[in-house]
C-alpha positions as CSV (number, residue, x, y, z in Angstrom):
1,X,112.6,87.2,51.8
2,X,109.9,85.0,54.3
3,X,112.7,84.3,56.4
4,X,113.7,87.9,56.5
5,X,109.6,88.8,57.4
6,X,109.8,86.4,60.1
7,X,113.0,87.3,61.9
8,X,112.5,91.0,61.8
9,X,109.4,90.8,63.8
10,X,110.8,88.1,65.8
11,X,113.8,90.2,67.0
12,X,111.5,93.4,67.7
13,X,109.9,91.0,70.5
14,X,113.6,89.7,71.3
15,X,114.1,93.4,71.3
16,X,111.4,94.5,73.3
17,X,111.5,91.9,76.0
18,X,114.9,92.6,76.7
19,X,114.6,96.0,77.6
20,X,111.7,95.7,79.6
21,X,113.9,93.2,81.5
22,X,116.1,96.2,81.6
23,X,114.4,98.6,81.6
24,X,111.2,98.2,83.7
25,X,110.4,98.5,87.2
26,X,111.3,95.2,89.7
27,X,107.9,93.2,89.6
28,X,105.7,93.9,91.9
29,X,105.5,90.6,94.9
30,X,102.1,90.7,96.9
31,X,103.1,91.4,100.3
32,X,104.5,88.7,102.8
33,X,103.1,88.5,105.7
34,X,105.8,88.1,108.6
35,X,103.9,88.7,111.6
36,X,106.8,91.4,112.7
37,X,105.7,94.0,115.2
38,X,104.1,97.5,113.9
39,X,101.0,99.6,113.0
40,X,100.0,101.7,109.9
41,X,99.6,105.3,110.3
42,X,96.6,106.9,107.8
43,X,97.7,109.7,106.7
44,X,95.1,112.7,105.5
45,X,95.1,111.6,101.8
46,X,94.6,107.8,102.6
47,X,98.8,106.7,102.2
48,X,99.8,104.4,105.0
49,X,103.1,104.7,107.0
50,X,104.2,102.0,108.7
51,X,105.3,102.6,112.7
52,X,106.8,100.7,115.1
53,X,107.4,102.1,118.7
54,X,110.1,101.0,121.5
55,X,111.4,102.1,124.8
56,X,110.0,104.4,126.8
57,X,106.1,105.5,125.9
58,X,106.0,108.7,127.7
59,X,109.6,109.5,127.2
60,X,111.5,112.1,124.4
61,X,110.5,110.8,121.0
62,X,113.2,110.1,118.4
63,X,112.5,109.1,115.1
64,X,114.3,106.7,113.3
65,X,115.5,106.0,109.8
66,X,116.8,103.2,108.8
67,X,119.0,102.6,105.8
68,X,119.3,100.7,102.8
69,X,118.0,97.2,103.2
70,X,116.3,97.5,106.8
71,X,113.2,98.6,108.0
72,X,111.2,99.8,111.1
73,X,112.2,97.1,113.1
74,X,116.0,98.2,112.6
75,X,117.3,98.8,116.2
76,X,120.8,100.5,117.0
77,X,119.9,99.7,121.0
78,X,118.0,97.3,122.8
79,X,114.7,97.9,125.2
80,X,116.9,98.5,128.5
81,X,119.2,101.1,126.8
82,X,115.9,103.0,125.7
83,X,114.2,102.9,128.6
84,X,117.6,104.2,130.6
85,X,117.8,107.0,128.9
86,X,113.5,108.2,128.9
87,X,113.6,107.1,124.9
88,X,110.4,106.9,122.9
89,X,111.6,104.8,120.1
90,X,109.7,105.0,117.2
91,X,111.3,103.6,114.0
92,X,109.7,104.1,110.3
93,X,109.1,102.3,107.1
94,X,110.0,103.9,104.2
95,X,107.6,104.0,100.8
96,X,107.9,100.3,100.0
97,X,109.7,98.5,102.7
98,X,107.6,97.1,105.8
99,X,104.0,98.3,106.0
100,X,104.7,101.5,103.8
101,X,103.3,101.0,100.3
102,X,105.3,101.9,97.5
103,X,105.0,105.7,96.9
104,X,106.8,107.4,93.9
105,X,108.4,110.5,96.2
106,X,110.1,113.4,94.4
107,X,113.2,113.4,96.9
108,X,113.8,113.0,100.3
109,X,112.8,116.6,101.4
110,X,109.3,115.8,99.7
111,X,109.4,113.2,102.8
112,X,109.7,115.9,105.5
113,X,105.7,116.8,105.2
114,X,104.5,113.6,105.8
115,X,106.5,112.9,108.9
116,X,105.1,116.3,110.0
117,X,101.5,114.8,109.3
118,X,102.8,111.8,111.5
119,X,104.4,114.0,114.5
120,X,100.5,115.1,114.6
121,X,99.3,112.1,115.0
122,X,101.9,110.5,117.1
123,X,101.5,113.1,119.8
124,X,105.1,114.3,119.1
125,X,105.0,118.0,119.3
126,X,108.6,118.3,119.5
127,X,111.0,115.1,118.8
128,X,114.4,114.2,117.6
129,X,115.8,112.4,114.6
130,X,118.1,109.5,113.7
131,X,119.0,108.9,110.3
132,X,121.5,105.9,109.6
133,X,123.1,105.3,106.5
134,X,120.5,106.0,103.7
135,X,118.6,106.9,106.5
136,X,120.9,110.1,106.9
137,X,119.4,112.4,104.0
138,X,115.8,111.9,105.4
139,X,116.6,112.6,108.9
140,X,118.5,115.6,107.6
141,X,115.7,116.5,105.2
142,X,113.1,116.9,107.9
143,X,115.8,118.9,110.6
144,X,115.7,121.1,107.5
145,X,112.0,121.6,106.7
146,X,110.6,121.2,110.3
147,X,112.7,123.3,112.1
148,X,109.9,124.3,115.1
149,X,109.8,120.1,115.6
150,X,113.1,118.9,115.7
151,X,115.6,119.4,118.4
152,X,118.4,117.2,117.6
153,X,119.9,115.4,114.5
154,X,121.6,112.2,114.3
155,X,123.6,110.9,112.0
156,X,125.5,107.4,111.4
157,X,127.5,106.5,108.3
158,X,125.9,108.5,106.0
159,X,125.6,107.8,102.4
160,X,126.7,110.1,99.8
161,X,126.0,113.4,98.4
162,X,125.5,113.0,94.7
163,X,125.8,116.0,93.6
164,X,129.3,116.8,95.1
165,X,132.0,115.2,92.5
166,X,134.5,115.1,95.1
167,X,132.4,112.4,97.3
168,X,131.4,110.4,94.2
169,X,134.8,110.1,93.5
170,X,135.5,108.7,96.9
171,X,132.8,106.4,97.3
172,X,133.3,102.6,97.2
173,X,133.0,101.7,93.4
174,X,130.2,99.0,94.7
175,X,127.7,101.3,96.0
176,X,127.9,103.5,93.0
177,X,127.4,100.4,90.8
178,X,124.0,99.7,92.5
179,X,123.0,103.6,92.5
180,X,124.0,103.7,88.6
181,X,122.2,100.9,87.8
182,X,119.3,101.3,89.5
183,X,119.0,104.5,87.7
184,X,119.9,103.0,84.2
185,X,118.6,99.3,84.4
186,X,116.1,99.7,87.3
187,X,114.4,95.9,86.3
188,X,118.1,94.4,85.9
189,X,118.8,96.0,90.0
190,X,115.5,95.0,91.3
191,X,116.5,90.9,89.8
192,X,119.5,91.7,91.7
193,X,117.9,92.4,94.5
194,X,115.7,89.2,94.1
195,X,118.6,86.8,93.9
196,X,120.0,88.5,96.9
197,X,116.4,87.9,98.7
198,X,116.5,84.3,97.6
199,X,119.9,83.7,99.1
200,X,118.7,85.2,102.3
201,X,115.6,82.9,102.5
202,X,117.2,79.8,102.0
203,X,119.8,81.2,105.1
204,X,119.1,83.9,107.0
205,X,121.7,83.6,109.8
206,X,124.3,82.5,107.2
207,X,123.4,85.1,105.0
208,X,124.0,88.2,107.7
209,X,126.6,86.5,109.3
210,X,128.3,86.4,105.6
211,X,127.5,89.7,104.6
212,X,129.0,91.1,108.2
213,X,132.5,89.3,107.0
214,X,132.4,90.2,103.5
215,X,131.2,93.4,103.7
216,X,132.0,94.8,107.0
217,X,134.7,92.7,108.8
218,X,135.5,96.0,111.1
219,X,132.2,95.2,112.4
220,X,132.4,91.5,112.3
221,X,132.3,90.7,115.8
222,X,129.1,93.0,116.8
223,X,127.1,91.3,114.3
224,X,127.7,87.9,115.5
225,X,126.6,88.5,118.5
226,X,123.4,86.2,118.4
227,X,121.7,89.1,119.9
228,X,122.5,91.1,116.8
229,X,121.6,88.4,114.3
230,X,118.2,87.9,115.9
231,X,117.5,91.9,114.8
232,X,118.6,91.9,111.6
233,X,117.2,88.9,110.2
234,X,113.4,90.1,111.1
235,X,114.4,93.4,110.1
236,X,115.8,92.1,106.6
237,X,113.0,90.1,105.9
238,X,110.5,93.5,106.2
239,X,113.0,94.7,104.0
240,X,112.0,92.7,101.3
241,X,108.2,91.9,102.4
242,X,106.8,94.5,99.4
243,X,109.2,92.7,97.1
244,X,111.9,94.9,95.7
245,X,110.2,97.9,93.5
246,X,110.3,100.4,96.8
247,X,113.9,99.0,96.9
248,X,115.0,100.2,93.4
249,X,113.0,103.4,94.1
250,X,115.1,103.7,97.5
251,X,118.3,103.7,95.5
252,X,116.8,106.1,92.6
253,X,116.9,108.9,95.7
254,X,119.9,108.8,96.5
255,X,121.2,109.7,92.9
256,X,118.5,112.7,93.0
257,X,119.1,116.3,94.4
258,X,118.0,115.7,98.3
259,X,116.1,118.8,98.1
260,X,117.0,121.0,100.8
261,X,120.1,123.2,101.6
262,X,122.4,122.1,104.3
263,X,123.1,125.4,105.7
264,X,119.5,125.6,106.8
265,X,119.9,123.4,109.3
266,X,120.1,125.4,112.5
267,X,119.0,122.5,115.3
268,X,122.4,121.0,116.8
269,X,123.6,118.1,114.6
270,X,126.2,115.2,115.3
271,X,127.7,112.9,112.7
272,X,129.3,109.3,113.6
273,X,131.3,107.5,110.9
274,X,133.3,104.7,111.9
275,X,137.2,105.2,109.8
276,X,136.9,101.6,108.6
277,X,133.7,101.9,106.5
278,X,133.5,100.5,102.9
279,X,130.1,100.7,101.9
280,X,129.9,105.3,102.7
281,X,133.1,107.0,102.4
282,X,133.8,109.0,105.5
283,X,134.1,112.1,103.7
284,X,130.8,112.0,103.7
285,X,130.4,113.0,106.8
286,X,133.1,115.4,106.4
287,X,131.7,117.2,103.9
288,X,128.2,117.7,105.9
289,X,129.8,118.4,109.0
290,X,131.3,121.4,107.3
291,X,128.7,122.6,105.6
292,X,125.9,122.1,108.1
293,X,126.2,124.7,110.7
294,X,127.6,124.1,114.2
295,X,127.7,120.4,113.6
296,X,129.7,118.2,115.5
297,X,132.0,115.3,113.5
298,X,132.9,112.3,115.6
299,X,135.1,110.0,113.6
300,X,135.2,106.7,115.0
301,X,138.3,104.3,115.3
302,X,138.7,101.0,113.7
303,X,134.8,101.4,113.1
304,X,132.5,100.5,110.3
305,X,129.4,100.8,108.4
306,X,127.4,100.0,111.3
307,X,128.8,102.5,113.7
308,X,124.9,103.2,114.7
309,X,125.3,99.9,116.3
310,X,129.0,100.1,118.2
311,X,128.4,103.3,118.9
312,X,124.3,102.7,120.0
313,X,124.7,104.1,123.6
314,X,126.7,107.1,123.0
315,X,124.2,108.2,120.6
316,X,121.0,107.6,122.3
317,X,123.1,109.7,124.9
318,X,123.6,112.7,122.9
319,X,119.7,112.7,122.2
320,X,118.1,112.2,125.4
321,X,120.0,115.6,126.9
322,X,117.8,118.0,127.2
């Protein structure tokens, strides 16, 4: 009977402990400080967005946003490119990556008000928008809400639409692993991502040069250019600077509603996704290209998830016409 008395309680701590390990949010790091490039901007009810600009200062302003494991300083072309084509750069943190505290948003059209609040501020009266990856639904988001702002919308490799059965059946059983289980186990998926941080600290340039041949060998030889390796690995490290809470919230979005309807979109739209992709199916784009009016599809050959990057100057193209 004592024993029985002690093990009960023991295994309701057992118990409890496990699925807070589960369960619970990724702890919480205090913030690294990198010394990357960037600002804060304040917004009116004191939330902080962290901004980096590039390019051209008085030229067209395109905002950027950057997917799943990047960060403001996540560049599809370099300083020369931008200025070429009159380009204000000006690339954004999402809640909990970079500068951007952690903020618990609804869904990604819940985003659109505050990048109006930041147009303000930024002087941008009227700009474009870039979206790459799982940067897609929140470039797509604010062409929806702000339609008096934006005049163009691009899109790279974007991720998928949940709630279409069709696309979750076609995308890569990995990236719907980490979507599931951030949404089930979101403490188990942020000590995911901290393992995967670790790895990268102890390696950087062996860690993106890895994850370029694993995980995108179509794209293999772009990223190891040392050019390329010298953005992402500042850019991965801002990533992770807040730890990996905003990260586990990042993934939470994407198996949400996105919040807005597609055929409200009336400012021209182009979609790039390479045919070689494994981490977004490219009936991804398919399906938005159809159901977004007058968008454009441009499927690219023997391309992969980072078509942003081989296809960088075509892109900033398309936005700097006028």
């Amino acid at each position: 009977m004592r024993i029985r008395w002690v093990a009960l309680p023991a295994a309701a701590v057992v118990l409890a402990a496990g699925t807070w390990y589960l369960m619970g949010p990724g702890r919480q790091l205090e913030p690294r400080e990198t010394g990357a490039p960037g600002r804060t901007i304040i917004l009116h009810d004191g939330r902080r967005i962290g901004v980096v600009e590039r390019g051209d200062p008085g030229g067209r302003p395109v905002f950027y946003f950057h997917g799943f494991l990047g960060s403001r300083l996540e560049m599809i072309a370099n300083e020369q490119v931008l200025r070429r084509f009159g380009i204000r750069w000006i690339g954004i943190d999402r809640p909990g990556v970079g500068l951007s505290p952690v903020d618990d948003v609804g869904s990604y059209a819940d985003w659109a008000v505050d990048a109006d609040e930041l147009a303000e501020q930024l002087g941008a009266q009227k700009f474009s928008v870039l979206g790459w990856s799982a940067g897609a639904p929140l470039a797509l988001a604010v062409a929806a809400r702000l339609p008096d702002r934006v005049d163009r919308v691009a899109i790279a490799a974007p991720i998928t639409v949940m709630d279409v059965e069709e696309l979750r059946l076609a995308a890569p059983r990995a990236w719907m692993f980490q979507v599931r289980l951030a949404g089930w186990m979101p403490g188990l998926m942020g000590r995911r991502l901290q393992q995967l941080d670790k790895r990268r600290q102890h390696d950087p340039r062996g860690f993106e040069l890895e994850r370029a041949r694993v995980e995108v060998p179509a794209d293999a030889n772009v990223l190891s250019r040392d050019e390329m390796v010298q953005m992402m690995i500042p850019d991965r490290a801002e990533a992770f600077r807040q730890g990996t809470f905003g990260l586990v919230h990042d993934l939470l979005l994407m198996s949400r509603d996105w919040g807005f309807e597609y055929e409200s979109i009336r400012v021209p739209v182009r979609i790039w996704h390479g045919d070689q992709d494994r981490i977004a199916s490219i009936k991804n784009a398919e399906y938005l290209a159809e159901v977004i009016p007058g968008a454009e599809f441009i499927p690219v050959k023997d391309s992969g998830h980072y078509v942003a990057l081989t296809q960088a100057e075509a892109i900033i193209r398309w936005l700097a016409r006028r």
